[in-house]
C-alpha positions as CSV (number, residue, x, y, z in Angstrom):
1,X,-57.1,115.2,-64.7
2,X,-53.9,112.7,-64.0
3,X,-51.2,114.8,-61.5
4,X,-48.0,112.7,-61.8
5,X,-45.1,112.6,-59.1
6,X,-41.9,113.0,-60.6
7,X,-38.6,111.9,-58.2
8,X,-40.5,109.0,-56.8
9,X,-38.9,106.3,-55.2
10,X,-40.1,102.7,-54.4
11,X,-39.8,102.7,-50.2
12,X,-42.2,105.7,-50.7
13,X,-44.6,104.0,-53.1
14,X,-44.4,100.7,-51.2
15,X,-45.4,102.6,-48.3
16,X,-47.8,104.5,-49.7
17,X,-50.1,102.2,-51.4
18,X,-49.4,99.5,-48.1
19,X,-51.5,102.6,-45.9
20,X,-54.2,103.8,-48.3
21,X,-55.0,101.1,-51.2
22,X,-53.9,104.1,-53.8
23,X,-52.5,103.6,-57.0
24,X,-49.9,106.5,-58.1
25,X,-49.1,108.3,-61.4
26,X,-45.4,108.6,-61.7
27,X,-43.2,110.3,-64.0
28,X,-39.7,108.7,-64.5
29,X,-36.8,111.0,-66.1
30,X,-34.4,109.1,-68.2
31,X,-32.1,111.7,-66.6
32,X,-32.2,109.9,-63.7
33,X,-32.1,106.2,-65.3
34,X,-31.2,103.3,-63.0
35,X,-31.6,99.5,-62.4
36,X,-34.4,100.4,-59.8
37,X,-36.6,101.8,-63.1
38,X,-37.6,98.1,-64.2
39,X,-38.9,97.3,-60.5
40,X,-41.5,100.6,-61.3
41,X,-42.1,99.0,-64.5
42,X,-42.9,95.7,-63.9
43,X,-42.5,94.5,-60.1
44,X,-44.5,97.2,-58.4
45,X,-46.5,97.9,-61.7
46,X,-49.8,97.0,-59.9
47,X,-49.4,99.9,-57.2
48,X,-49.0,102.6,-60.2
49,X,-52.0,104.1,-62.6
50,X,-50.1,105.8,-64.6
51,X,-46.9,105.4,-65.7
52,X,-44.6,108.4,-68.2
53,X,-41.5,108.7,-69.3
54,X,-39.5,112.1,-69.7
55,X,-36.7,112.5,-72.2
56,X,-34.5,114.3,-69.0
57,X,-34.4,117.3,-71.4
58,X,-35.8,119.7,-68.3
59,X,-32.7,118.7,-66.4
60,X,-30.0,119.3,-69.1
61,X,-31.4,122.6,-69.6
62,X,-30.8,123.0,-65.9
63,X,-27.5,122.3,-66.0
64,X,-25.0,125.4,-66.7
65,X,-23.2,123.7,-69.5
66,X,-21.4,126.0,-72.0
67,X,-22.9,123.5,-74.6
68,X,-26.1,121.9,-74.3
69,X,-26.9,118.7,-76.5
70,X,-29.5,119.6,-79.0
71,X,-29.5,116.3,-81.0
72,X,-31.1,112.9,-79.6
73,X,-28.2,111.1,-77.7
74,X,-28.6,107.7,-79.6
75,X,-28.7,106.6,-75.6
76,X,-31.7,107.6,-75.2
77,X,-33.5,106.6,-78.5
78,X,-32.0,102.4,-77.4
79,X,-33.4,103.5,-73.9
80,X,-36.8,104.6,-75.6
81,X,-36.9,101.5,-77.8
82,X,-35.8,98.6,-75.1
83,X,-38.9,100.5,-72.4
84,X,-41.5,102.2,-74.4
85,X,-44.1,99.8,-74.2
86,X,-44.4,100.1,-70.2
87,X,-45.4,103.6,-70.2
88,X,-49.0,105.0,-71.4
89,X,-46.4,108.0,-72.8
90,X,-42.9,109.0,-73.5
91,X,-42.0,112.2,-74.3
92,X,-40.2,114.0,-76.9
93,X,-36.3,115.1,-76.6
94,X,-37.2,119.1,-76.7
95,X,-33.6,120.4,-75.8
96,X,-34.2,123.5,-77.1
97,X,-36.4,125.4,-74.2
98,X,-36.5,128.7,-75.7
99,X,-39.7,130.3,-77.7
100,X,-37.8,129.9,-80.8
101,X,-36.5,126.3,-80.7
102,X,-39.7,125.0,-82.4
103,X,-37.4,123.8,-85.7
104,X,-34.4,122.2,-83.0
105,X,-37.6,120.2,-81.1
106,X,-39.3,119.2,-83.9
107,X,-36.1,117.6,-85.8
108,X,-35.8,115.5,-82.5
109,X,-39.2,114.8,-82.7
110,X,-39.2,113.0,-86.0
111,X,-35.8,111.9,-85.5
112,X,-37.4,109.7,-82.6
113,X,-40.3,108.8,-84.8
114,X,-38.2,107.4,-87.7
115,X,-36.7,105.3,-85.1
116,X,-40.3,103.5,-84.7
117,X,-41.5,105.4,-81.4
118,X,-44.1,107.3,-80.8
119,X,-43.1,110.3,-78.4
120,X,-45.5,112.9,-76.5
121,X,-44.5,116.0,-78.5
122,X,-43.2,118.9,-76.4
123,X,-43.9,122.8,-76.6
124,X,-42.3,125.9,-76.0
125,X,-44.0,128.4,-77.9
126,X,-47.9,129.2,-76.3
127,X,-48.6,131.9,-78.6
128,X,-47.1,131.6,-82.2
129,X,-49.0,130.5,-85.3
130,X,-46.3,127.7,-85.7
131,X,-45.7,125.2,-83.4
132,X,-48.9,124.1,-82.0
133,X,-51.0,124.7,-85.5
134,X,-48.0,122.1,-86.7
135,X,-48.8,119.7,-84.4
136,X,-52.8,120.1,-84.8
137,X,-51.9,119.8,-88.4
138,X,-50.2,116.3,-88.0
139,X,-52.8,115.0,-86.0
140,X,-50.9,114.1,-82.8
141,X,-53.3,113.0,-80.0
142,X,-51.7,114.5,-77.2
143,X,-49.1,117.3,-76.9
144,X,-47.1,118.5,-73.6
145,X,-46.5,121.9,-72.4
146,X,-42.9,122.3,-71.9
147,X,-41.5,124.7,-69.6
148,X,-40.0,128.2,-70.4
149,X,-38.9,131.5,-69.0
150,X,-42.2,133.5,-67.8
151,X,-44.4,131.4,-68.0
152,X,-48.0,132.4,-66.9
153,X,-51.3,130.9,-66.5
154,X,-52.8,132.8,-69.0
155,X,-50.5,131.9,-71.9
156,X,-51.2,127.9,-70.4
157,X,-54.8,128.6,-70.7
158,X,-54.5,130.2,-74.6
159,X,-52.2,127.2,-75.5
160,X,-54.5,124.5,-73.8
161,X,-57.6,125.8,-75.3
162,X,-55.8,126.0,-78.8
163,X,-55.2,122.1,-78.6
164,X,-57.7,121.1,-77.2
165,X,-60.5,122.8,-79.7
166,X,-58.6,120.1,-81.6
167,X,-59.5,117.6,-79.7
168,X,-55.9,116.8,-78.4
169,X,-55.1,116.0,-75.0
170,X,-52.9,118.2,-72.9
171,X,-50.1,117.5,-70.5
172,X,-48.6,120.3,-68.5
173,X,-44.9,120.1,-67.4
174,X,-43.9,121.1,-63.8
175,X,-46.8,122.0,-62.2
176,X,-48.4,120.7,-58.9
177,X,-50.2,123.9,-57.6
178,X,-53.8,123.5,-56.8
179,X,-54.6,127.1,-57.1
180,X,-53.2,126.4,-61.1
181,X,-54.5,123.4,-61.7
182,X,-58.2,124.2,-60.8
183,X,-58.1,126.9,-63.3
184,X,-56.5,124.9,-65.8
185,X,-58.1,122.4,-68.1
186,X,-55.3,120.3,-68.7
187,X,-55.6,116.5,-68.7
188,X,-52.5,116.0,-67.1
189,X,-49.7,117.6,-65.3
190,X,-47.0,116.4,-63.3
191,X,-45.0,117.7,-59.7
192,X,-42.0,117.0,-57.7
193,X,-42.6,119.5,-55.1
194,X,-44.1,116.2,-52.7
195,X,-40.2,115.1,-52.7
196,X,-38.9,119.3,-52.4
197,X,-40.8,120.3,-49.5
198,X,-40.0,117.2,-47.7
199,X,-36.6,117.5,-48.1
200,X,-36.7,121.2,-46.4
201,X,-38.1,119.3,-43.5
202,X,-42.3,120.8,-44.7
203,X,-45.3,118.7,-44.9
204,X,-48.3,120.0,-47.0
205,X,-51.6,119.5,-46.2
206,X,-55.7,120.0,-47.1
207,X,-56.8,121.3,-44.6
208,X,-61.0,121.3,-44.7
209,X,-61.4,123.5,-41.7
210,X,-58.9,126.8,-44.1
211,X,-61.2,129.5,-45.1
212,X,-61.3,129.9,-48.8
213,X,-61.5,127.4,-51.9
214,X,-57.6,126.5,-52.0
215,X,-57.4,124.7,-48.6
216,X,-53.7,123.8,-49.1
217,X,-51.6,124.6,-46.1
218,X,-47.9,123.5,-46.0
219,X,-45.7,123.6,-42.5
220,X,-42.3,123.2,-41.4
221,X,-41.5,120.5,-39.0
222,X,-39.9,121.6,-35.6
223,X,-36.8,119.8,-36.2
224,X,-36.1,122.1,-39.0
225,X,-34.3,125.3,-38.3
226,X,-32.9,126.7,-41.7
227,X,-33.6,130.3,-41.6
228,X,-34.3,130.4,-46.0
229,X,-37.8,128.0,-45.3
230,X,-40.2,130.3,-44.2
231,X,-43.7,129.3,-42.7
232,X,-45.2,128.3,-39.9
233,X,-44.3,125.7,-37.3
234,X,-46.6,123.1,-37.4
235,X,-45.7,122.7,-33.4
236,X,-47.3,126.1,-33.0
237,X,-50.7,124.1,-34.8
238,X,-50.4,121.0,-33.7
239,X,-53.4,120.5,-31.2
240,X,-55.5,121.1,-34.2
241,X,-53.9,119.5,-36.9
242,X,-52.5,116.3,-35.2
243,X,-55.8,114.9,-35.6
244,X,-56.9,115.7,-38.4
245,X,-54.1,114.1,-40.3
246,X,-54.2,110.8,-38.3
247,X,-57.8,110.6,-39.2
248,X,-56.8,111.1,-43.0
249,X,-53.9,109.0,-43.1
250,X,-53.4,106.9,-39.8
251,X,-49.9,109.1,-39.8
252,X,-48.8,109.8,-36.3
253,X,-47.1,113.0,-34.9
254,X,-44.4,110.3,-33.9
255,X,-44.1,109.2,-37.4
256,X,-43.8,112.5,-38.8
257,X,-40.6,113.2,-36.0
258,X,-39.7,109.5,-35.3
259,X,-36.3,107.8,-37.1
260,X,-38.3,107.4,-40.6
261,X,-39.6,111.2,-40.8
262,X,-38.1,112.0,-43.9
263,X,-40.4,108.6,-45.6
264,X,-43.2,109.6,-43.8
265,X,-43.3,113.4,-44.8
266,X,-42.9,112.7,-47.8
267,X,-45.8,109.6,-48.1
268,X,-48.1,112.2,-46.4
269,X,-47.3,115.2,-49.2
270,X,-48.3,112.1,-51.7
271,X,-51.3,112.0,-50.0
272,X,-52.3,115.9,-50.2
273,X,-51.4,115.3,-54.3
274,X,-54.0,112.6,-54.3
275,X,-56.7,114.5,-52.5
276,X,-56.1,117.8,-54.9
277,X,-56.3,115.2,-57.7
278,X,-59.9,113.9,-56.8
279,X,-60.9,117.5,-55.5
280,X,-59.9,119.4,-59.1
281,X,-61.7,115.9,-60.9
282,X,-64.4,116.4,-58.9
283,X,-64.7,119.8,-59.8
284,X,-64.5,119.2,-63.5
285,X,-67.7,116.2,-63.1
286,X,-70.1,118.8,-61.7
């Protein structure tokens, strides 16, 4: 199983692979395009694994317009077709995030493929007899999950097991928890939660010494005061947990507080992604 960090940026992947040797799996958006997206692609390519491209379509459908885009924005297909061959995937246009905008997706989807590319196809309905039996049908080799309103881990579990009887590899959109993930079979998901909790001033940790199988523990730095992010100090558990970090990471307390906290919180929330990666893979080999 591949976890990808979305929102990354290249002082925190510089960083990161400078301390521990790692190589990331990043997910760009083209939502977020800029000139700093061909460095990822080809200057630091040798500190990423795995590298994927998102259509953005998860961030217009965030946006409270009164009128979403449904078509491909001819943008994007030029964007797709100058880049695709630097990413191991790229992902359909599904602007349609409701459980019955199957025919909307799919029309991007070949709209995308007439124009010579090969995108990840994207779904929104888990349970119908439609969608995923089309794709199956078509022989795609790997198909994303796409997000939608109440969405459980059951209905991921139906869907993955659906596509991969087929033998079809499975990416999951928007999904970084570790007590998910290790029930999931999915080949691949992707998070930005590393970048989210570190910009509300909360570093996330495995802690080996937590009772119970999900060892993740996430803490809010002193300097941090915002009444809406609840959770523990980690002052109040820092004799303990000071150490154990440095001996992970070689991260300081005074890194963690000092005048590049906001880098180093968020290199050290890479790291916890890293470990649940080889943990859940770890669990799947035995």
């Amino acid at each position: 199983m591949r976890l990808y960090l979305a929102a990354m940026n290249l002082e925190v992947l510089s960083t990161f692979f400078d301390l521990f040797h790692i190589k990331m799996n990043i997910l760009l958006s083209y939502a977020y395009r800029n000139r700093g997206y061909w460095r990822f692609m080809i200057d630091h390519r040798d500190k990423i694994d795995g590298l994927i491209l998102d259509s953005g379509a998860w961030t217009l459908n965030k946006k409270k317009l009164h009128k979403k885009m449904m078509k491909v924005p001819k943008d994007l297909i030029w964007y797709y077709q100058d880049v695709h061959q630097y990413f191991d995937s790229i992902f359909n246009y599904d602007s349609d995030f409701s459980v019955g905008g199957f025919e909307n997706n799919y029309t991007n989807q070949l709209e995308l493929e007439k124009a010579g590319l090969s995108p990840v196809p994207v779904v929104h309905d888990y349970t119908g007899p439609e969608e995923i039996e089309t794709y199956i049908k078509k022989g795609y080799r790997q198909v994303a999950l796409g997000s939608f309103k109440g969405r459980t881990v059951d209905a991921i579990l139906h869907a993955t097991n659906r596509l991969k009887s087929a033998g079809i590899e499975v990416h999951l959109f928007k999904s970084g928890s570790y007590k998910d993930l290790s029930r999931l079979t999915v080949d691949s998901a992707d998070a930005s939660s590393w970048a989210q909790h570190a910009m509300c001033g909360c570093i996330i940790i495995w802690n080996p010494h937590k009772s119970g199988e999900n060892k993740t523990q996430i803490f809010r730095m002193n300097d941090y005061q915002k009444k809406l992010n609840k959770g523990p100090y980690f002052d109040d558990y820092r004799e303990a947990l000071e150490p154990l970090i440095y001996k992970t990471t070689g991260i300081t307390y005074n890194d963690l507080m000092g005048l590049q906290s906001n880098l180093y919180r968020q290199v050290l929330n890479c790291f916890y992604y890293a470990q649940i990666q080889d943990i859940i893979n770890s669990k799947i080999s035995t």
